[in-house]
C-alpha positions, -999 to +999 in steps of 0.1 A: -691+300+467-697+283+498-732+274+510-748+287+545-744+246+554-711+246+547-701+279+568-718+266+593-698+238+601-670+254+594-679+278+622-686+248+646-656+235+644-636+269+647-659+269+682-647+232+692-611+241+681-615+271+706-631+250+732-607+229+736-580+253+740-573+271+772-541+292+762-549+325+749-516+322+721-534+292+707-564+303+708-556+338+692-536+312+662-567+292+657-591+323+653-573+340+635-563+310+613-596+291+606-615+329+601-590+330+571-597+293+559-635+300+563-637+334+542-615+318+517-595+354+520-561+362+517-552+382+548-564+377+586-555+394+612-561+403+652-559+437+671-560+438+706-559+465+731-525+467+755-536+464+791-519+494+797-542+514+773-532+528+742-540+517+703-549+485+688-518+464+680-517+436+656-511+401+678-517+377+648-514+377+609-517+351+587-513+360+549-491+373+525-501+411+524-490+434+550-510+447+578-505+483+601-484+474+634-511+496+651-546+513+643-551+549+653-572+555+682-588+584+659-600+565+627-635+562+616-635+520+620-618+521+654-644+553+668-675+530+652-660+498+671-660+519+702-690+534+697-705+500+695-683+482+720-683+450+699-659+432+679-656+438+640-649+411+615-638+431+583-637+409+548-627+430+517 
């Protein structure tokens, strides 16, 4: 198991990786990428809303197991994510 030291600069350097990025493909890669290197999991992905409204729809995966093309507008994580109008990280 990692230690808090060891997360945390991880983390920093996911943030300098973004910083010096200013392409949202690349940046969406390396989020995506080093959240998965940092967790130690085996599946990452990103949902993003279309601009022109609608549900969430997977952008980036990196792993072996397979991920929904789309999350329902109606389900319990996506009506607490709204409710809360943040961003979720979810590690199973």
């Amino acid at each position: 198991m990692k230690t808090r030291n060891e997360i945390l600069e991880e983390t920093v350097r996911l943030c300098a990786a973004l910083a010096e990025e200013n392409r949202l493909g690349p940046m969406i890669s390396i989020l995506v990428e080093q959240s998965l290197d940092i967790s130690r999991s085996e599946l990452a992905g990103l949902y993003l809303y279309p601009a022109q409204g609608g549900n969430p729809k997977l952008v980036y995966k990196r792993g072996r197991f397979e991920l929904p093309n789309e999350l329902g507008q109606k389900s319990e994580l996506i009506r607490f994510i709204e409710d809360c109008r943040e961003s979720v990280v979810l590690l199973t």
